[in-house]
N, C-alpha and C positions, 0 to 999 in steps of 0.2 A: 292165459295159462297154457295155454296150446302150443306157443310158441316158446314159453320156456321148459317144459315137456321136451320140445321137438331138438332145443340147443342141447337140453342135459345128453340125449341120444345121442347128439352130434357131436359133442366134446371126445369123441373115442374114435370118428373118423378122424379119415386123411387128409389135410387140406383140399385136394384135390376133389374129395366128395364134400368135404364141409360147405365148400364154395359153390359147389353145384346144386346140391338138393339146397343150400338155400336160396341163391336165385331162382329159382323153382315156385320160391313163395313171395317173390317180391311182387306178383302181382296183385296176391290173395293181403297183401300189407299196405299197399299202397292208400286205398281209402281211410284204415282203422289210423293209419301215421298223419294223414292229413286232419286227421279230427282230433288227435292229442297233440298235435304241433299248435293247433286252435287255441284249446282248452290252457296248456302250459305258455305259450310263447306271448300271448296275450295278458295272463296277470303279472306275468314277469315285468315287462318293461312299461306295458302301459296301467300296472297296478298304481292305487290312487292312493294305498295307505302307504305312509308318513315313514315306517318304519321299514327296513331292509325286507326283502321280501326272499325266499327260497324257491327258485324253478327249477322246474325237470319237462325236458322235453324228451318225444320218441321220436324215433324217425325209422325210415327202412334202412337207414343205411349201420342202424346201430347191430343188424345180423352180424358184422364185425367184432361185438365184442364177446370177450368171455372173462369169468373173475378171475381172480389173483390166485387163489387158493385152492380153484378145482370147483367151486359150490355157484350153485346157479346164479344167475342175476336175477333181482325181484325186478318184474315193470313197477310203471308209473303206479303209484297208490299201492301197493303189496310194502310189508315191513321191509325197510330197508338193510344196509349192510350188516354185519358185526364188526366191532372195534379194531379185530385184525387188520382189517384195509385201512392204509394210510398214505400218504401222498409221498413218502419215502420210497412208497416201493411201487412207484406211480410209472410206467416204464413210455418212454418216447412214440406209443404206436396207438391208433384209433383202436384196434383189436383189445385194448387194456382200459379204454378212458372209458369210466359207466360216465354216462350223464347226471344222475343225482353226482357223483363227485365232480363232475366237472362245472358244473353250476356253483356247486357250493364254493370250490375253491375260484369258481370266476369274479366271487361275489364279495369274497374277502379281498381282494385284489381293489387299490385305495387311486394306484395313478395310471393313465394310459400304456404309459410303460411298463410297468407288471404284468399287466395284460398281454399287450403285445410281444413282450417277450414270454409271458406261457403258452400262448397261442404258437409261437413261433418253434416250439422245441414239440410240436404235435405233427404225425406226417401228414396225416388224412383226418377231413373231420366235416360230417354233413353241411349242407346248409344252412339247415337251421342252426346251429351251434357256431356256425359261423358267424351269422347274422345276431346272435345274442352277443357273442364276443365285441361287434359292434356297438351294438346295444348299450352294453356293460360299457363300453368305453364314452358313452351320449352321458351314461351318469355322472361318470366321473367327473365330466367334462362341468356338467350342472352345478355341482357341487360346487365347484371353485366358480362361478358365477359368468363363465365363459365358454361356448360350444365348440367354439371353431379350435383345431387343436392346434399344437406349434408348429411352425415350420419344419423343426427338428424330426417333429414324430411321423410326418404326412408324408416325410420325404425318406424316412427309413423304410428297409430294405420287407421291414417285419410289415409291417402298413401295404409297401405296395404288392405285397403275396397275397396277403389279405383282400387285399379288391380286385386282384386279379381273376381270383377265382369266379369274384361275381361278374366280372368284367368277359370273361372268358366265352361263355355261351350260355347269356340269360335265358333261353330256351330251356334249359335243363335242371334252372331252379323250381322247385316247390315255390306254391304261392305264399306260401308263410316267408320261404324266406326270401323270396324275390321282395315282397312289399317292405319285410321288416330293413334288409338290405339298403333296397332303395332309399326306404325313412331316413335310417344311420347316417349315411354317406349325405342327405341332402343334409342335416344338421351339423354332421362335423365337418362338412367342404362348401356348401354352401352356393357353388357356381354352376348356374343353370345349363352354360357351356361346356360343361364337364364331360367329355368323350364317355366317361363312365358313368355318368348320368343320365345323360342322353340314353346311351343304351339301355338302360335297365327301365327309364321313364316310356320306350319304346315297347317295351316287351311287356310293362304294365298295360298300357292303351290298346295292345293287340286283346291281350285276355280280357278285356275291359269291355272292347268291341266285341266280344264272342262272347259275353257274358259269361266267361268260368271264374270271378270270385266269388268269394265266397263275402259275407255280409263283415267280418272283421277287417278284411283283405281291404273292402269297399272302402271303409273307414278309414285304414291305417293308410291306403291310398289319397283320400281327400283329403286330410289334414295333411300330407308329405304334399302334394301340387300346392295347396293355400300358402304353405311355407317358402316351397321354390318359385311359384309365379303370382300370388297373390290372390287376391278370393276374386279377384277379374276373370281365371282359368276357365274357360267354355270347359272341360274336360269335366268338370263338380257337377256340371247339371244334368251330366248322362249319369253321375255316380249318386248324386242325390235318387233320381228318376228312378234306377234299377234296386237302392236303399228300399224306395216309396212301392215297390213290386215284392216286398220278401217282409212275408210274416214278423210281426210283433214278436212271436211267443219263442222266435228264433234268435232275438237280439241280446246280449248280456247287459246288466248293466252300465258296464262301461261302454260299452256300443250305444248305446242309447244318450247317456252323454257327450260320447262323441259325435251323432247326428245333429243335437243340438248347436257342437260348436261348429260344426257346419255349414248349419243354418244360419248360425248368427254371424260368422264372418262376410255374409251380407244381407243385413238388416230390410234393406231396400226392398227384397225379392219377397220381403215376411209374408204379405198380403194373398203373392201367386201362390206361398207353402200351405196357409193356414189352413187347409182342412187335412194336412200331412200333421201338419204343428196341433192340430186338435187331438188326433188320433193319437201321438205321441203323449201328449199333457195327460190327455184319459190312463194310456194304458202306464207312465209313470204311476202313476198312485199306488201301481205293486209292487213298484218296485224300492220305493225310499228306503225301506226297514231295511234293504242288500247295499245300501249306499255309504261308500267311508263320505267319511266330510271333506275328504278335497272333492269328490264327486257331487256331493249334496253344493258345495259352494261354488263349483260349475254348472251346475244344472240351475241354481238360484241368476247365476249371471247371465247368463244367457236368454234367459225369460224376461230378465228387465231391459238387454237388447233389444229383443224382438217383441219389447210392450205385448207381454201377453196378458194383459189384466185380466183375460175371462177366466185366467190357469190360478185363481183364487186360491180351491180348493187344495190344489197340488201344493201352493207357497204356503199353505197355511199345517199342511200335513208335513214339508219339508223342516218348519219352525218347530213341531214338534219334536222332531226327530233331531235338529240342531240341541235341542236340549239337554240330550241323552247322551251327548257327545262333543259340547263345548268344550270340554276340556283336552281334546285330541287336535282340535284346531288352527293351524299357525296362524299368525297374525295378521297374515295377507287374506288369507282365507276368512275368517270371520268378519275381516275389514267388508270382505265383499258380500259376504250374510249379511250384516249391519246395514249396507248399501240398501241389498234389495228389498227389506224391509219395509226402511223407510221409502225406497218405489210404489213397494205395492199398500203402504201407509198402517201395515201389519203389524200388531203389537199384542201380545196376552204376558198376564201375570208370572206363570210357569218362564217365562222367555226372559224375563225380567229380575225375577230371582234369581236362574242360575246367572244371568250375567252380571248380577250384584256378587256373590260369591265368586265368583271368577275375576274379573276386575280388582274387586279388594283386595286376592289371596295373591294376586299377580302384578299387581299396577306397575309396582315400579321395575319390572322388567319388559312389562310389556312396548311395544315399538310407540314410540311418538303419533303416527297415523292412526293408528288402531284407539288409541286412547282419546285422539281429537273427532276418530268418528263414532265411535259410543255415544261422546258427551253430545253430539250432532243428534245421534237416535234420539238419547233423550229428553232435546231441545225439539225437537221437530214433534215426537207423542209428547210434549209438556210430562213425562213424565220425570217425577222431584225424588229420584234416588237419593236420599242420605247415605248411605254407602259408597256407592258411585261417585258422587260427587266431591266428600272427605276425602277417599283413595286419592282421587284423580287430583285436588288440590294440592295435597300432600307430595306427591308425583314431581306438582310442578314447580312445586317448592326445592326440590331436592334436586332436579334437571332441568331446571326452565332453558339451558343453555341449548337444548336436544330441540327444542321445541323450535321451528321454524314461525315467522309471522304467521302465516294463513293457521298454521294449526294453534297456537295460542290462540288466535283471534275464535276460531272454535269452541277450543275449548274454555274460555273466559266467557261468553258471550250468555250458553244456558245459565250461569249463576244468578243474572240479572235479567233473564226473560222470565226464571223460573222463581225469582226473589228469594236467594236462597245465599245465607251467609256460614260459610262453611268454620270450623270452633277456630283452625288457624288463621282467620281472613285478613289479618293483620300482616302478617306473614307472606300470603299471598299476595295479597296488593303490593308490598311493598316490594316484591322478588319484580312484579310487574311492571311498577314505575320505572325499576331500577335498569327495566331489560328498554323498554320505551326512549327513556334517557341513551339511552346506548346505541339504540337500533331503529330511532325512530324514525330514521329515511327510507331503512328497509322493508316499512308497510306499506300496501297500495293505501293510496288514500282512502276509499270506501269503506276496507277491513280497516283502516284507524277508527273511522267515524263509527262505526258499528261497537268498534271495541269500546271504545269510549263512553259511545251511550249507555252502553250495558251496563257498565261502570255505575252510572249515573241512578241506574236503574235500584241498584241496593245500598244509594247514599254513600257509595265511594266515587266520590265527587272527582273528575279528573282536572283538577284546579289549575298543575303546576304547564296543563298544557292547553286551555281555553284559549288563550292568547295564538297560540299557533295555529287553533282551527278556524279561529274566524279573521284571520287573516288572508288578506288578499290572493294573498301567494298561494295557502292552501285551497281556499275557492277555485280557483283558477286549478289546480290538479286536479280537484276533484271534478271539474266539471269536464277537464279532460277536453276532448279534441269535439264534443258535442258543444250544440249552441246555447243549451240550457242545463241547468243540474234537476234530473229525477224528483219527483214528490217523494220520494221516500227519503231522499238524503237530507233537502231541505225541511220536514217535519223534524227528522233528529237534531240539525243544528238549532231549530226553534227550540224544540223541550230541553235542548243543555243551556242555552240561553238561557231560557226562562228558570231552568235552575239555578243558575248562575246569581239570578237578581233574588231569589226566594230563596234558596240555601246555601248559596255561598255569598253573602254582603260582604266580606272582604274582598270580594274579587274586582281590582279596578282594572284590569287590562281592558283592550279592545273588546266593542260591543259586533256583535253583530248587523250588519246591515240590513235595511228592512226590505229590501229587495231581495233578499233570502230566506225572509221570514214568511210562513204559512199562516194561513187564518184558520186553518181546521186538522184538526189532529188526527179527522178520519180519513183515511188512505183508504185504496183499495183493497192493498194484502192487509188490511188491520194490525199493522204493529206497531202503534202505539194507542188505540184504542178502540177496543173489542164491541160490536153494534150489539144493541142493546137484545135480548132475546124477546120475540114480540109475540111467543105466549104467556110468557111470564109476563110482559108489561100488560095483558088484558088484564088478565088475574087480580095483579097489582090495580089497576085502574078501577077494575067494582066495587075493589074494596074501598079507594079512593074515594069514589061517591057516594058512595055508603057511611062514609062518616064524615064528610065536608061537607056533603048535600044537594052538590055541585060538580058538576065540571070545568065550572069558571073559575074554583081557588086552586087549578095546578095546571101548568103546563107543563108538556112532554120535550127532547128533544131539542133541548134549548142549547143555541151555540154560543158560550160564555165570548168576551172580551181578549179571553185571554187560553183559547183557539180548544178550548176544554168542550167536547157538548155533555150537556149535563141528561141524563134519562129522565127526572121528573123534576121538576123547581114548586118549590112554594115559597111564596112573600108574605113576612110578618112585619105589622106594623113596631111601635116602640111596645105597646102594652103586651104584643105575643100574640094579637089576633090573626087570623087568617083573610089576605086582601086577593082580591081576585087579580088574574095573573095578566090584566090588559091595565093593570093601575102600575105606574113609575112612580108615582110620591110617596113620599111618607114612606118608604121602604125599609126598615131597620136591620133585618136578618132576613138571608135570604135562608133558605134548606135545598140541600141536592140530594136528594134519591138516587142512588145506587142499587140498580133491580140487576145486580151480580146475577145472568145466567150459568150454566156449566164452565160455557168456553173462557169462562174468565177465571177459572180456576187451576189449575196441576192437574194432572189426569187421577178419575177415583181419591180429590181429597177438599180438604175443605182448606186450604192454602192459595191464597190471590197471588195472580202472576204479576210480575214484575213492572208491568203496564200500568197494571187497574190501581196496584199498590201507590204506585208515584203518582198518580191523578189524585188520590185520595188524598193524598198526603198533600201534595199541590194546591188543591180544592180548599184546605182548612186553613192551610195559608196564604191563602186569597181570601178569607173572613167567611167560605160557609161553614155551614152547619154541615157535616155530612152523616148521612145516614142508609147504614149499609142494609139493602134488604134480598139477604142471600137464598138463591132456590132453595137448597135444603132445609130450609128452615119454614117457606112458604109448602113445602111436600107434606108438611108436616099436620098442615091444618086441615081438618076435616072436613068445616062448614065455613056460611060465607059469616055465619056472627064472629066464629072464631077469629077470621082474618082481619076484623071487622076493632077487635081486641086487641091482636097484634099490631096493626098498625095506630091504633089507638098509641100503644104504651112504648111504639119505638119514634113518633114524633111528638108526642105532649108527656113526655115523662117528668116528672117533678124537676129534672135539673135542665128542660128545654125551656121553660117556660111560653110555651107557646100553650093557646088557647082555638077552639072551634064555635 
């Protein structure tokens, strides 16, 4: 207020004193101008929200101006103009330009050209506003999806005034606008050889070595070297170091996302950061609630860089906050929420609703990627969105042409991990043959096999193409430049096989050869059948003796003929007796126990996954008996008579005929 007090006085001198009593004060200006150059020049360009942003910077050199109509100028944060002032009456001299108008009107300005030709019909105009002119022109540049600007523009006459200035005696730039400067020009020219790069890259590393940035400057410098010379730049590890020397409570939070990406642009070094990288994760926690969602889904990526897994609590406070703000998200941006997620294997209810509601209300605008990495979240936490799932089908029914092989293969994949037949599935499948038929060389083989089986997995049998995958020719790709094919590939080709002969007897193409075929369903990653849970199987087992009598009438753990391992078996003779499980004769029905733990369910339901569902189903058409003995229902009993009852009435029920 002092200093607009001090201009109203001075609007009645003479030039001659105007100019004098205020360089007078350019001393007493100099710090307050470097802390609002900070404050404004920062959310300006390197602001994270989505939508157009308004900046106003100070500077000392703005003692040049005065208003249009005789009435003071308000600083930074004081109410701004009255409606009188308009850009009509906008006159060609720095002494006229207020900076809220010239911000505003830099910001309406759509092409480089605009720009450069308003900039150019200005005589004089700070640093800093210089550097935002820059700035404003990186956006533009963004927008149309290209930084580097035309030949046309780089080499007019408006352009090279423009860099001249910075070019002229980077000594004499402010650190705001030397770094922001430097940034500009490293993104719209690009060449490390740049006479005006070099110099201004120079003038940084001087004040770099003398230690006078300041903590944004620090930043806005690291990220501009990682860009011109790569995250190799010796120059980061003094800037990180003197970062790792200056106060937390000093950093905004876009500063602190930018040390992040920092760090992450070399992963390698994480181990030598991590007690920088601890103290950072910590004092985040305060800062989420300040964070737009481009910066919350930077800060998420960055974490899954640098495997921060112990920064739990921080990803688990940022998902909440993703919550309250899904809807501000672009697609790129949520794709990389989605991401780190499932890195850090993070899932709650709340996260899951809003992204049911979002999806639904959007699906079929939303980007192909973003829709195949949902259906990915969902498939990785087994979790069985009906919303989710309907949207997304429907989606792909109406673009399947958008959808790329890898991301179909995605997004088809959960319906049959998670046995889930969406109301159009007719529709679906058939949009999918149709694409198959069309595009079937443009799948890697692996994501065929995957798609396929998944297929198999909710009895859409992929019949019209058996023929092709167990052919020689496809073997031979899929086994690829290795000398053998995976245990995981070979499992899938067995259980389509063995569908093939169990659910589709019309199929006489090409068998499979038994050089491909597995004996055991159990893999390592369990994906095609879930290890049995072996507290429940004790549970199970008391009660087992408690009403057989014996341990000798059931055996656990039994690996069928036909590569299925079964969790508990009992043999009945012809009359429905129970035979102890080292007798082969006289065997008439066998029963297979299914002691269904959690993991063989959909996350939080009582729905079998697409795996345990096809075994089951497989199992009855090999002639067992199957008999499903699901946790929730074993939680249920109180004592061991009760259990004792229940298994009673779920293996001798009136229509087993089996006897004890």
């Amino acid at each position: 207020m002092a200093l607009v007090t001090l201009r109203r006085n001075l609007y009645h001198l003479s030039d001659f004193r105007i100019h004098g009593a205020l360089a007078a004060l350019k001393t007493q200006q100099v710090n307050h101008v470097h802390k609002t150059v900070k404050e404004h020049l920062c959310p300006w360009f390197w602001s994270q929200h989505p939508g157009p942003i308004r900046v106003r910077f100070h500077h000392a050199h703005c003692k040049k101006f005065h208003s249009e109509n005789g009435n003071d100028l308000h600083p930074v944060g004081e109410p701004g103009f009255s409606q009188v002032h308009n850009w009509d009456r906008f006159e060609h001299s720095v002494k006229n330009v207020d900076e809220q108008m010239f911000y505003r009107k830099l910001n309406s300005f759509t092409s480089s050209g605009e720009i450069l030709r308003f900039v150019s019909t200005l005589e004089t105009l700070p640093d800093t506003m210089m550097a935002g002119a820059l700035h404003r022109i990186c956006e533009v540049e963004r927008k149309d999806g290209d930084q580097r600007l035309p030949k046309e523009i780089l080499e007019s006459s408006a352009f090279q005034a423009l860099c001249d200035r910075f070019g002229r005696d980077p000594s004499d730039l402010s650190n705001a606008g030397l770094v922001t400067a430097f940034q500009a020009l490293t993104l719209l020219c690009g060449d490390p050889q740049s006479h005006l790069l070099m110099n201004l890259e120079a003038e940084c590393q001087h004040r770099l070595e003398r230690g006078g940035l300041d903590v944004h400057s620090l930043c806005i410098l690291g990220e501009t070297l990682i860009k011109l010379h790569g995250p190799g730049c010796s120059t980061l590890d003094l800037i990180i170091y003197q970062l790792q020397g200056e106060s937390l409570e000093t950093f905004t939070p876009e500063d602190i996302v930018t040390v992040y990406r920092l760090l992450q642009a070399s992963p390698e070094k994480a181990d030598q950061q991590q007690r920088f990288l601890n103290k950072i994760n910590h004092f985040s926690l305060s800062l989420v609630s300040n964070l737009s969602p481009k910066l919350m889904s930077q800060m998420l990526t960055a974490l899954v860089v640098l495997d921060q897994t112990q920064a739990l609590p921080l990803v688990i406070k940022l998902s909440k906050y993703v919550v309250r703000h899904i809807a501000r998200f672009t697609s790129e941006e949520l794709r990389k929420v989605l991401e780190a997620l499932i890195y850090f294997g993070h899932s709650d209810r709340f996260f899951t609703e809003t992204l049911e509601q979002h999806v639904a209300s959007l699906c079929l605008t939303l980007d192909p990627e973003l829709v195949s990495r949902v259906m990915e979240y969902c498939s990785r936490k087994l979790i069985l969105s009906e919303p989710i799932f309907n949207a997304v089908a429907e989606t792909f029914v109406c673009q399947a042409e958008k959808f790329s092989p890898s991301q179909t293969a995605k997004l088809i994949e959960p319906f049959g991990k998670l046995n889930y037949l969406p109301p159009n599935a007719s529709a679906l499948f058939r949009k999918l043959e149709n694409m198959l038929l069309t595009r079937f060389n443009h799948f890697p083989p692996k994501t065929l096999l995957r798609l396929l089986h998944s297929c198999s997995l909710i009895e859409s049998h992929p019949v019209n193409f058996m023929a092709k995958i167990f052919s020689p020719y496809f073997l031979q790709q899929l086994q690829g430049a290795e000398s053998y094919l995976d245990r995981l590939s070979l499992a899938q080709l067995t259980q389509l096989f063995l569908t093939s002969i169990l659910e589709c007897p019309f199929y006489k193409g090409p068998k499979l050869l038994p050089k491909f075929q597995v004996k055991s369903f159990l893999t390592p990653c369990s994906s095609l059948e879930t290890p049995m849970d072996f507290h429940l199987y004790k549970s199970v087992m008391i009660g087992l003796i408690d009403l057989l009598g014996a341990r000798l009438y059931f055996s656990s753990k039994v690996l069928t003929p036909y590569c299925y391992t079964i969790d508990v078996e009992i043999k009945l003779d012809e009359d429905g007796f129970v035979l102890p499980f080292t007798i082969d004769e006289d065997v008439h029905k066998r029963v297979a126990l299914c002691i269904d733990g959690p993991k063989r369910f959909c996350l939080n339901s009582k729905h079998l996954l697409g795996k345990e569902a096809t075994k089951q189903r497989h199992l009855r058409l090999l002639g067992y008996q199957v008999v499903q003995i699901p946790y929730y229902e074993i939680e249920m009993l109180k004592s061991r008579l009760e259990l004792v009852d229940y298994l009673q009435g779920k293996l001798f029920s009136q229509n087993s005929g089996g006897h004890w």
